[in-house]
C-alpha positions as a printed Julia matrix, in Angstrom:
345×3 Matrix{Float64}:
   0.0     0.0     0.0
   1.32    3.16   -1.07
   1.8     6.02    1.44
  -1.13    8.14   -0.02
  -3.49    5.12    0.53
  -2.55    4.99    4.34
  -3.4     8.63    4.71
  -6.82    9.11    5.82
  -9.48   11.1     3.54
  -8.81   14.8     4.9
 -12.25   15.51    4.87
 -15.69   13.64    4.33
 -18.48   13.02    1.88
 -21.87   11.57    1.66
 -21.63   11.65   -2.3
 -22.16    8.28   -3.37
 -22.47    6.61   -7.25
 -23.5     3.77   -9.04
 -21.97    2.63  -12.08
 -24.64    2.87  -15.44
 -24.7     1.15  -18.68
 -21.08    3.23  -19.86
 -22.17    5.48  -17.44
 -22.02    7.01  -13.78
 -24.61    8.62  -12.16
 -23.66   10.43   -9.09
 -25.7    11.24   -5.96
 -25.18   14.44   -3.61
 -27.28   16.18   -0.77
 -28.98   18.59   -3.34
 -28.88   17.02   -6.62
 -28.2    13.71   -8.62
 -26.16   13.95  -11.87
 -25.27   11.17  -14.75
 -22.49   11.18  -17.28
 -22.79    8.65  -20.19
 -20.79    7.78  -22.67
 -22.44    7.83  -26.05
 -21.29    5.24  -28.8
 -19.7     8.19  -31.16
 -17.53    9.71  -28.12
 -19.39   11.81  -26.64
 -20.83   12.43  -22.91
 -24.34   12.72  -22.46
 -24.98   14.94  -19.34
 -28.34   15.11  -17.29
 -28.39   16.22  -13.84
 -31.56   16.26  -11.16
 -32.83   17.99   -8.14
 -33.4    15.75   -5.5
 -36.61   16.43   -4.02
 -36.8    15.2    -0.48
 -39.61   13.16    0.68
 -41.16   13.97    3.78
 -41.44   11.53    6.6
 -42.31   11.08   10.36
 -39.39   11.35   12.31
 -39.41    8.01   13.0
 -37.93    7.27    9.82
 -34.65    9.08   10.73
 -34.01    6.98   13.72
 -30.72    4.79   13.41
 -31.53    1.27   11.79
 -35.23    2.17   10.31
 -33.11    5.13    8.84
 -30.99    2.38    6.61
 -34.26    1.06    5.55
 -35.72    3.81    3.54
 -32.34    4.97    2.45
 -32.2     1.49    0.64
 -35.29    2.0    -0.59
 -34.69    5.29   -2.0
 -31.39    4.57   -3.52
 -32.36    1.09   -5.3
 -35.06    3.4    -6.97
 -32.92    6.08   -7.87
 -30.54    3.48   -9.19
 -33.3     1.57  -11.19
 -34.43    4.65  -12.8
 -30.79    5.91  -13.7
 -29.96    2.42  -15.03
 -33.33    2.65  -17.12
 -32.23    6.13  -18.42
 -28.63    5.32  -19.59
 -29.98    1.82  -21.29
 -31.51    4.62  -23.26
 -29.45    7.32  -24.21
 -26.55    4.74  -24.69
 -28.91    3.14  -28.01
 -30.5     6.71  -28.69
 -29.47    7.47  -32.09
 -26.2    10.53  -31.77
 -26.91   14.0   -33.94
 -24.54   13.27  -36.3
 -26.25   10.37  -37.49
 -29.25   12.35  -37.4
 -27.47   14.82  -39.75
 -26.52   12.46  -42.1
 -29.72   11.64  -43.0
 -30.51   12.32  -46.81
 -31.53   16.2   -47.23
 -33.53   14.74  -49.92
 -35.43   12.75  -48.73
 -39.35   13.69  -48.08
 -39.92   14.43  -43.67
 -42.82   12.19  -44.16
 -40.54    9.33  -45.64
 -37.87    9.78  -42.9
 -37.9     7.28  -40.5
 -37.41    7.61  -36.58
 -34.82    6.68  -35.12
 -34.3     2.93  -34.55
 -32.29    1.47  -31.75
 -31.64   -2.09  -30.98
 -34.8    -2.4   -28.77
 -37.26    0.14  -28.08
 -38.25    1.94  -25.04
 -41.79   -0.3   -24.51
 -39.06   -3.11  -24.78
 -36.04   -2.13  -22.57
 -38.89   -1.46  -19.62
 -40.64   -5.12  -20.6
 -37.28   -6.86  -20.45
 -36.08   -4.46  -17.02
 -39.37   -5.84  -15.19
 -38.99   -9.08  -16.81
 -34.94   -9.1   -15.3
 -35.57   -7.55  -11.99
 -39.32  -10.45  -11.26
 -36.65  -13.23  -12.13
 -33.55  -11.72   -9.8
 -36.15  -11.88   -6.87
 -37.3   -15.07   -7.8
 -33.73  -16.55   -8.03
 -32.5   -14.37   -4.67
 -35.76  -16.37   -3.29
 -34.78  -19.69   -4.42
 -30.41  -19.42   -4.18
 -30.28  -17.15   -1.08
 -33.23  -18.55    1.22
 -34.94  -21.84   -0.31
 -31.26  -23.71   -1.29
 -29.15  -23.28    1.86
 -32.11  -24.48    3.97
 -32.4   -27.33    1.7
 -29.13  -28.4     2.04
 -28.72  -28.35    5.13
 -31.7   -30.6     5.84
 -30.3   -33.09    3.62
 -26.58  -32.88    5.22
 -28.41  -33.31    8.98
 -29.38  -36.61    7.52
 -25.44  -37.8     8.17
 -24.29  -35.49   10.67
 -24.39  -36.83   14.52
 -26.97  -36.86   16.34
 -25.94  -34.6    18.87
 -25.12  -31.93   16.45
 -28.59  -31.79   14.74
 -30.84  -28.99   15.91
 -27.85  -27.14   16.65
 -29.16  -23.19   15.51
 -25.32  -22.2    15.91
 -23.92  -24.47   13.13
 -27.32  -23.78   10.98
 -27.06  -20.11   10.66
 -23.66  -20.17    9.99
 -23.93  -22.96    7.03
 -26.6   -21.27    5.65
 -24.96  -17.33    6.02
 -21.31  -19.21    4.69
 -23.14  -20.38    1.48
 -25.14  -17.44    1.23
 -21.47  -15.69    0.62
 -20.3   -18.48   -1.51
 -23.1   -18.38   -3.97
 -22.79  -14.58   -4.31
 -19.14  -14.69   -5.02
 -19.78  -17.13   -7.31
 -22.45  -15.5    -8.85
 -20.38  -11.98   -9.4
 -17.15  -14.44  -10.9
 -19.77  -15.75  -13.55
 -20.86  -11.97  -14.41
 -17.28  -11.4   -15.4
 -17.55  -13.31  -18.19
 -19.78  -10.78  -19.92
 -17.79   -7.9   -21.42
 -20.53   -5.19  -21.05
 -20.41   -6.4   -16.73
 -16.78   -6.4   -16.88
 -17.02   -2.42  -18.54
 -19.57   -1.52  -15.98
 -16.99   -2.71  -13.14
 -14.44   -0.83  -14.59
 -16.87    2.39  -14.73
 -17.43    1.06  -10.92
 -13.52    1.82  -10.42
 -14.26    5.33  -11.75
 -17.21    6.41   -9.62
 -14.93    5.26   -6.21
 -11.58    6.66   -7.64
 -13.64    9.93   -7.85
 -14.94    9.73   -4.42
 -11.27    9.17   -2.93
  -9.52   12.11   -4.79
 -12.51   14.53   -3.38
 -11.78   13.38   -0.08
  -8.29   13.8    -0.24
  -9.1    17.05   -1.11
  -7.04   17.04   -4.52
  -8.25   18.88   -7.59
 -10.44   16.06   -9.83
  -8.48   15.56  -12.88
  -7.89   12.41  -14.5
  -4.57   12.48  -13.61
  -5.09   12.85  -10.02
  -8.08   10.48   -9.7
  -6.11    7.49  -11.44
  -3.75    7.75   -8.65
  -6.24    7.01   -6.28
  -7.1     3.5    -5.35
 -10.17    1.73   -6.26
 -11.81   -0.13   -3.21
 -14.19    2.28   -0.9
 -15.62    1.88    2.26
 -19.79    2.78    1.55
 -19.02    0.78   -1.55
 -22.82   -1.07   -2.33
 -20.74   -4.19   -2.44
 -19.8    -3.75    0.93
 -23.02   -3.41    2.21
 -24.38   -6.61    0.72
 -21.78   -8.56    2.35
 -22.36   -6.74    5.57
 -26.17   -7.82    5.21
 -25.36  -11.31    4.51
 -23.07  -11.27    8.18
 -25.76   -9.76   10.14
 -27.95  -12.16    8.75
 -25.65  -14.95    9.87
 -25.63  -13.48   13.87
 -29.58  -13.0    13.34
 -30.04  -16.61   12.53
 -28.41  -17.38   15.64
 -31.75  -15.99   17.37
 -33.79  -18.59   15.21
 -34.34  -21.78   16.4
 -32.64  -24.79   13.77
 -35.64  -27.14   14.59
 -39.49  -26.44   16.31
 -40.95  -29.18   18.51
 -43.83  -30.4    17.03
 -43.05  -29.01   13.68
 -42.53  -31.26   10.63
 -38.55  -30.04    9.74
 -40.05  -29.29    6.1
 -42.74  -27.07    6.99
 -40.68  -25.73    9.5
 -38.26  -24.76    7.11
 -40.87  -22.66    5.05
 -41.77  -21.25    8.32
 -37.92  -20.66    9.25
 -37.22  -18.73    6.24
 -40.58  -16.57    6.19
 -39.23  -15.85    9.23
 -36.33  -14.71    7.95
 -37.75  -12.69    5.31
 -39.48  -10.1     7.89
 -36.67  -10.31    9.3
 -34.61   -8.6     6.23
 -35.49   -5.0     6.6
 -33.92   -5.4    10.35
 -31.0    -6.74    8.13
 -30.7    -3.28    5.45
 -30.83   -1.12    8.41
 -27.83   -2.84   10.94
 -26.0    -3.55    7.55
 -27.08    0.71    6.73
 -25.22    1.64   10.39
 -22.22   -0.68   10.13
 -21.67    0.71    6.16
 -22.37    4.64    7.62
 -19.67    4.2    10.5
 -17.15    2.85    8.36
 -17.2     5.11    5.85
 -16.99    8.08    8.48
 -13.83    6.71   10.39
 -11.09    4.56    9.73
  -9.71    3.05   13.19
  -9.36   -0.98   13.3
 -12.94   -1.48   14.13
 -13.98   -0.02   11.02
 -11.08   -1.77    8.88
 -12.49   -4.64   10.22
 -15.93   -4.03    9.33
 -14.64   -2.83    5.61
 -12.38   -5.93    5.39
 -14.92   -8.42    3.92
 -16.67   -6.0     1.42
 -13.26   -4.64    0.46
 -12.43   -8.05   -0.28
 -15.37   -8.61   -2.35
 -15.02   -5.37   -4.42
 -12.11   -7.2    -5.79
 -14.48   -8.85   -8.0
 -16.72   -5.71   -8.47
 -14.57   -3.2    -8.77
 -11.75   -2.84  -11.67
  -9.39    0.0   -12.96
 -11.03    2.01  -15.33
  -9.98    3.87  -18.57
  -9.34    7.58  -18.49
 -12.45    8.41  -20.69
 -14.51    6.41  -17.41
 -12.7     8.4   -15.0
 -13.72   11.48  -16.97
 -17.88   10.42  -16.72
 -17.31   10.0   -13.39
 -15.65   13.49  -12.84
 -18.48   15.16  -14.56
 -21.1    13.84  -12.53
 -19.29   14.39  -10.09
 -18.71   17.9    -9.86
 -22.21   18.52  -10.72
 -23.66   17.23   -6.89
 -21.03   18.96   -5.14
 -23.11   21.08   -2.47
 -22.93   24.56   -2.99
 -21.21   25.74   -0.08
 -18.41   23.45   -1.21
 -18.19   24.74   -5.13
 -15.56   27.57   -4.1
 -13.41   24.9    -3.54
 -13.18   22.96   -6.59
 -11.65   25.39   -9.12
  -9.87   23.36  -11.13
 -11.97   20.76  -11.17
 -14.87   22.27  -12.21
 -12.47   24.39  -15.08
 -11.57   20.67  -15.55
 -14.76   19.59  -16.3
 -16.16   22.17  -18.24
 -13.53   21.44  -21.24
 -13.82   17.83  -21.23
């Protein structure tokens, strides 16, 4: 580890990102921004107020906090992933320009992209029914499966045992998802949107060191962060391990089948409980970096390995862009250069 990765962040951010279809979109306090990069070169640039929803105070409280927070950001993410699935097969204006001058307006065609928009939304629902379905089935349905089988030829003394269920169950949990994110890899268009991943956290680190965002600067920085998404699955999937602890392996009285439906509904209202401890645990380690929050960080930093890769310098430039745009206005003064920066890109 370099000696610039060792130095702590001089100063923090709550600007987080999520990595588009060749894209970034960027989240700040005020506003939400995306950068994407259109097939002929060029950056298409849309930016958002974020109008805040209100809520009983309840809602801010730590834990039920995390909740809505998750709620809010997978549907800011859906949407943003929607939109740059979009603009990414929207025809550019200099194809629109090349268009015969001749030719009648009425015998002009629109534009035609590889699927329309009815479609893309068809095949988003479509994609996002069947993830739940197989989260369902991989992440609650299999490990209680096998584990029923397997405490057909363990001893006797060890069956029932809600200690060595959770953890079987929470260890495969992690070892399907790993394996899961390996077999995206093999997809080029996954493997670009990890690289544009790199980008969006690169970005994030040279703001917090307080350097100017240029490319230059923000390929020096490194590429696995703290409030990473990543991070806070795995974080989920460990709480949900020292949850299941609480949940009896076996019921008295209880076929073990049906029990096992029962076990897992259980653990299914159990899941918001999950987002928000997973919410706290991402929060504190992404506010202060002492060995307690290493250790927290450790696993998702690990897993980022996967989900995280260097990106190009036309990636870090999307990200930079977006960037700049959700910086809060009290902090604008401060960026200079970067925003100069940005402007001729």
């Amino acid at each position: 580890m370099s000696k610039k990765e060792k130095c702590p962040p001089c100063r923090k951010t709550s600007i987080g990102g999520q990595a588009l279809i060749e894209g970034i979109m960027m989240r700040g306090p005020e506003k939400s921004a995306m950068a994407v990069r259109r097939p002929n070169g060029e950056i298409f640039f849309e930016e958002e107020v974020i109008v805040k929803k209100k809520r009983p105070a309840f809602c801010r409280w730590p834990v039920v906090r995390g909740i809505f927070g998750f709620v809010d950001s997978l549907t800011m993410g859906y949407k943003a992933l929607m939109r740059s699935s979009e603009i990414f097969v929207e025809e550019t204006p200099e194809e629109t320009e090349a268009k015969p001058s001749n030719v009648p307006a009425t015998e002009q065609k629109e534009p035609q992209s590889a699927f329309s928009k009815g479609t893309m939304t068809a095949v988003m629902i479509i994609a996002v029914v069947l993830a739940v379905v197989l989260s369902l089935g991989l992440f609650m349905w299999l490990p209680a499966f096998l584990y029923s089988k397997l405490e057909l030829i363990m001893p006797e003394n060890w069956v029932g045992n809600r200690w060595l269920r959770s953890a079987f169950e929470g260890v495969l949990k992690i070892l399907i998802i790993v394996a899961y994110m390996s077999l995206m890899l093999l997809m080029k268009d996954i493997r670009r949107t990890f690289m544009y991943h790199g980008a969006e956290h690169k970005t994030i680190f040279c703001y917090e060191h307080g350097l100017p965002l240029t490319v230059e600067n923000v390929k020096k920085e490194r590429r696995f962060h703290p409030r990473c998404g990543t991070s806070f699955l795995i974080l989920m999937m460990l709480v949900s391990i020292l949850i299941g602890f609480l949940i009896p392996a076996e019921f008295e009285g209880i076929n073990p089948g049906v029990y096992n439906v029962v076990r897992t509904a259980i653990k299914l209202l159990l899941f918001p409980l999950n987002m928000g401890i997973g919410y706290e645990l991402l929060k504190l380690a992404g506010r202060h970096d002492n060995l307690l929050t290493r250790i927290i960080s450790a696993p998702g930093v690990w897993l980022q390995h996967i989900t995280v890769w260097e990106p190009t310098e036309d990636m870090i430039e999307c990200a930079i862009k977006a960037f700049v745009a959700v910086i809060p206005e009290g902090e604008r003064e401060t960026e200079p250069q970067a925003e100069q920066k940005n402007n001729e890109a």
